[in-house]
Each structure stands twice: as C-alpha cells, then as structure tokens.
N, C-alpha and C positions, 0 to 999 in steps of 0.2 A: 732699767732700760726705758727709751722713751716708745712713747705708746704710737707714735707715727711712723710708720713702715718706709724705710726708703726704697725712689719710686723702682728700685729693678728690683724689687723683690714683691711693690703689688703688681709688675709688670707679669713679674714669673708666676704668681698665681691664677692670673685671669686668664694667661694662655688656653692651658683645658678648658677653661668655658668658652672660650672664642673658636677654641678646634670644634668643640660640640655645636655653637651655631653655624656653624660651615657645614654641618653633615647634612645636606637636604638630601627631600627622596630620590636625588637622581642620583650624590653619591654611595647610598645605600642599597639602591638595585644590585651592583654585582654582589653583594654578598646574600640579598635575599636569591636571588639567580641563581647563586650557585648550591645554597640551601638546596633550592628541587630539585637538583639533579644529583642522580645516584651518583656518578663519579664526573669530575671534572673536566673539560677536555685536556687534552696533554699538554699542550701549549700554555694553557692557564697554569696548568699545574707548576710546572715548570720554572716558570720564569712570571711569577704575578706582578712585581714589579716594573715590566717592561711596557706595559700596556697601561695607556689613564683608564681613569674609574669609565669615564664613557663608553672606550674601548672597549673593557672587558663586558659593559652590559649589555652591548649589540653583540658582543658574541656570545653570550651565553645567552640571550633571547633566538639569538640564530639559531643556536644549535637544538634550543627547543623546537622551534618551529620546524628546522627539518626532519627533527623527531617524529612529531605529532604527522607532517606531509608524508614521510616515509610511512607510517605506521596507516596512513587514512588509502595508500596509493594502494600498498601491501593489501588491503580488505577488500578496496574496487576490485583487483588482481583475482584473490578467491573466489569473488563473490562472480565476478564474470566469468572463470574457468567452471564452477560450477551449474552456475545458468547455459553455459555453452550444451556440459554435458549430462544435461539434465535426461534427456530424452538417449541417451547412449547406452542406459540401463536398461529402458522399456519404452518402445517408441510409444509414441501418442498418437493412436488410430483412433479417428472416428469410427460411430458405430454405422455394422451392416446391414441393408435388408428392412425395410419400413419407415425409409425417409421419406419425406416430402417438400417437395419442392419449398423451400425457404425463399420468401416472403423480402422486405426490405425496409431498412430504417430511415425514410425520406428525410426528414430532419437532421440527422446528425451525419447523416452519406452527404447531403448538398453543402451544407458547411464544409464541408473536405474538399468538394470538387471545387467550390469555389475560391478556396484557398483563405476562410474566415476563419477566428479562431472556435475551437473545439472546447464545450467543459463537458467531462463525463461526471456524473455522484455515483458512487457505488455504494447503497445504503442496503445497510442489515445487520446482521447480530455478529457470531466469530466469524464466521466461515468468511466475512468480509472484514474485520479486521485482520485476520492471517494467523489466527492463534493455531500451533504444530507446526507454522512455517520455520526452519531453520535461522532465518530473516526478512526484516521487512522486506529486502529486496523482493522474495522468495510471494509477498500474499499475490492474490490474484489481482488484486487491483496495477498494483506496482508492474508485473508481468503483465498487464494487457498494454498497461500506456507504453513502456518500451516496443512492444511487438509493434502498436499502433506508430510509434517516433519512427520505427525502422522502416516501416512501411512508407509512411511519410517524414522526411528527414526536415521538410521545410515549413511542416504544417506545426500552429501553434495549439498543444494538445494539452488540457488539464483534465487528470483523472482524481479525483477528491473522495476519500476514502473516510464513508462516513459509517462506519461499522464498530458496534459497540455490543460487546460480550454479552453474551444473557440474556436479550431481550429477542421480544417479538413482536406482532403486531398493536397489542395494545403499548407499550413503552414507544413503538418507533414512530407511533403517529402522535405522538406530543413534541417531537423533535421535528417532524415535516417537515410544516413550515419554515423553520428556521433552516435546517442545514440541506433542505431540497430544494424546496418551492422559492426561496430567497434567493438563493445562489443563480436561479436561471440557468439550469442548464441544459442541453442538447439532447444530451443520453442519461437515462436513470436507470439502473443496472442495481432491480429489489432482489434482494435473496431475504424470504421468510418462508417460516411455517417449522423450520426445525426443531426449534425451542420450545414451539405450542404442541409435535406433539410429546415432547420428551416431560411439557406440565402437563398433559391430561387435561388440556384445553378444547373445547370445542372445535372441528375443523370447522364448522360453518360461522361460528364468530370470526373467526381469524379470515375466511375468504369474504366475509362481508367490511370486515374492517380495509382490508388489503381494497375491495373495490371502492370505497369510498374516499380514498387515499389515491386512487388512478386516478379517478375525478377530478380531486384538486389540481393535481397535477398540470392533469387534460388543459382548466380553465386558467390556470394558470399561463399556459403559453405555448401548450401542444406538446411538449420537449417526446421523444419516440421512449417509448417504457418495455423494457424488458424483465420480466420475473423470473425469479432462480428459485425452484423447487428443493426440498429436504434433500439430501444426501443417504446416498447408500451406502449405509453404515451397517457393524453392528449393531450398535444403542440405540439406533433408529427404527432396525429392524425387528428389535423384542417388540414393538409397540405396530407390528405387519399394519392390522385395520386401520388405525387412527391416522398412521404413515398413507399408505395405500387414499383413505379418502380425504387426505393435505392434499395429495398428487393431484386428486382427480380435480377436485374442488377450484384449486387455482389454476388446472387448465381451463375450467369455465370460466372462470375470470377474465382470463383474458382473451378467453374470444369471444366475452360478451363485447368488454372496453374494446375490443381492436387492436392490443397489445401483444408484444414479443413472449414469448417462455421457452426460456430456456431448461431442457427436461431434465435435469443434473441427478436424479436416482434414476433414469433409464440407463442415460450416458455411466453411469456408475458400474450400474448393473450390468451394461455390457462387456466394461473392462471384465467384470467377476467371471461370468456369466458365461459369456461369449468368444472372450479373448485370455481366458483363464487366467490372468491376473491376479497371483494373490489378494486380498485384502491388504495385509501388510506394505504390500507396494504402494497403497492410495491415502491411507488412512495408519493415524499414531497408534500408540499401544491404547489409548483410551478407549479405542474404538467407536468413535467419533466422529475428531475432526481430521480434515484434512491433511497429508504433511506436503512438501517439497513437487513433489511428482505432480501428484493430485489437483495442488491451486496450477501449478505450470500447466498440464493439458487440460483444463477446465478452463483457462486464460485464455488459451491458443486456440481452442474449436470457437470460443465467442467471436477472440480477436478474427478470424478465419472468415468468419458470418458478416461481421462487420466489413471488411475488407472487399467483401465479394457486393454486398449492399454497394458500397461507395463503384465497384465497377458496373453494376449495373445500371448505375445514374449515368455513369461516363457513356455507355455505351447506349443509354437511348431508352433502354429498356420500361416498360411499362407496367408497374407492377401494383397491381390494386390495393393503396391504402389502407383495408380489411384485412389486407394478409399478412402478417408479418410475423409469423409462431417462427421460431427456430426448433428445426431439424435438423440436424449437423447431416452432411451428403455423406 
C-alpha cells in the first residue's frame, strides 16, 4: 500500500483536532457551569440541545447568581427580623437614680448638624470586635452606625471597627497611630482595661498608658474621645479589686483629659443588680463576653447620648467643653 493517505482520509483525521481548537473558554463555560451546580435547571435538562453553548452559560451563571442574591436577601431578611426583635425579649432601660446631667460631644454633634461627613474608630480588644455576637451585624459598633444611619438617613456616617481580641493597652497603643490618629476621625469610642485586669496587670500602668494615648489623640486634631470601662462580668468579677480600681482609675482619666466615659460595669451592673436581669441574658456561657442583647443596649444608651449631644448643638444649648462624662438619663 502506498505510504500517502488520500486527502479525505487526512481530511477525516484532523477533524477531532480542529473540533479541539474550536473549544475556547467560552464554549467550555456551560459544562464547567453546570459542574457547580448540584442539579440542573429543568429546562437545561431537558432539551440541552435547544439552546447554543452561549445560551446555556448565561443561564446557568443566572441561575447562580440568583442563587447566591436569594440566599444573601434571605440573611438581610433574618438578620433584620432579629435586630427588630431584639429588645422584645428584655427591653433596654437605662439605669435609675445617680445620673448626671450628660455633658456633649462638640466635635462629632457639629459635623452632624452641619451635614459634613461623620468617621467614628471604635478601638479596643473583643468586646469591640463583637466576639459572642451571633453576627457581625449584631457587634456594637455595626449596631451604633445603623441606630446613628436611622437617625440620620442623609448624613454620611463611618463607623470603623478597629477591635482586636486579646489585647490591651500596651498592644493597642503600637496600632494608634495607625488605625486611630491616621484615619482622622471625629469620634473615638476606647473600650480598655478588661484584658489588663484578667492578666494581672497594673491598673495604674494601664490608665497611664490609656492617658498618654488621649494626648495624641488630643494633638492630633481634638477628635471628642470616649472611654468604655471593663464589663460586668463573671470573669471580671473574680478579680472584684483589680476590676473595681480599672473603674476608678479610668474614670480619673478622663476627667483629668476632658473626655467622655462611658461606665459600662455600672450600666451592667444595674441590668444585674437593679433590673434583675439574669446574667445569662447579657453575657455568653464564658462568662465574659458580651452576646447579642448586651452589644445591642450597650450600642443603643451610647447611640442615645450621641443623638441627644447632636440636639443640643441644634438647639443652642451651651454646654461647657470640660463636661462630657456620659451618664445614661
């Protein structure tokens, strides 16, 4: 036989290689397409033939994509029925009896009246990043900017949640700079002292650090500074002294600086205490941290302060600069 192929039969071999250079990534999409998906739609199924390869890739990227929107709508759906009814279990009363007239955040309230944009830093350890919350929706930072968005629907409000587990005052002032004093923001919303006393740290290193750290702040660009005190916890509470003089310590603090404190083991203590709140209502099995309940009215009495600062600018009111401790009314 001779050795040269007649041409319809090197024709009929180069076919499959020439189908093979025809297959680009776009007509290979519907079959990786339909690879991800657990069952087909029906239509595909059906009748695959009816539909070109382009056809079938836009529908089965559709079908993902209304997958993934249905499934993201569904989470909004929870996540706002639950934030609805959050407070439907155990309202959230501020505490009774040895309030003081609250003070005002002139910085971050005029930005609001003035209709300029808002950035809040929420810097600290868990209890700022949201760790026990059910979701991030749920930490308190996320729960203050929406309260803050609903109040103001037109104002442009960033709340930047710079909270990182474990640490306390010595770890959080090597970040300052960077994720505080750089950013420039309006409102600085510190929660420390929990961590220091749970290591058997000095409370007085810790409120000397915590002042030197307002400072920067201060010269930085004035932004209004509020400090959030240890939680009233169990875990907190085995260690009463060291707990008890964080309290006291950082309330000197800030009415040496001029700055906000928010008293968050008083406010604790009075759900316990006062409003006979189990513990378990506020605080996880750890006995710890915070869950769900607990960052939501802890969110809400700040958001609340803030809201009423911004109407006191509105309204004229004259409120001496030195004052500005928060006392939930």
């Amino acid at each position: 036989m001779s050795s040269l192929r007649p041409f319809w039969l090197t024709a009929w071999l180069a076919a499959p290689a020439a189908a093979l250079l025809l297959l680009t990534p776009m007509s290979l999409a519907p079959v990786q397409a339909q690879a991800t998906q657990a069952t087909p739609a029906p239509q595909q199924a059906a009748s695959p033939a009816s539909a070109s390869p382009s056809q079938t890739t836009v529908a089965a990227t559709s079908h993902e994509q209304r997958g993934v929107t249905a499934r993201a709508i569904d989470k909004v759906k929870q996540v706002a029925k639950s934030a609805g009814d959050i407070f439907s279990r155990v309202p959230c009363l501020t505490p009774k009896g040895g309030s003081k007239a609250m003070g005002s955040l002139p910085h971050v309230a005029g930005k609001l009246v003035a209709g300029k944009p808002v950035v809040i830093v929420a810097f600290g350890s868990s209890s700022t990043a949201g760790y026990g919350a059910s979701s991030p929706d749920f930490n308190y930072p996320n729960r203050l900017a929406a309260q803050l968005r609903r109040q103001y629907p037109t104002a442009d409000i960033t709340v930047i949640n710079a909270g990182v587990g474990g640490e306390d005052a010595p770890e959080m002032m090597k970040r300052l700079q960077k994720e505080v004093i750089d950013v420039h923001p309006d409102l600085v919303i510190w929660q420390v002292g929990t961590n220091a006393v749970l290591r058997n740290l000095d409370p007085g290193d810790t409120a000397k650090m915590v002042e030197d750290g307002i400072s920067r702040i201060q010269a930085a660009g004035g932004a209004d500074i509020v400090l959030v005190d240890p939680q009233y916890s169990p875990a907190v509470n085995q260690r009463k002294e060291s707990a008890g003089k964080m309290v006291h310590l950082l309330g000197k603090v800030a009415e040496l600086r001029h700055v906000g404190i928010f008293p968050r083991f008083e406010v604790m203590r009075d759900w316990h205490e006062n409003q006979s709140i189990p513990v378990e209502s506020f605080v996880i099995a750890d006995g710890l941290h915070m869950n769900d309940w607990g960052y939501a009215c802890f969110a809400q009495i700040l958001g609340d302060d803030i809201i009423r600062s911004v109407g006191q600018i509105k309204l004229g009111v004259n409120v001496p600069a030195d004052v500005r401790t928060y006392r939930p009314m």
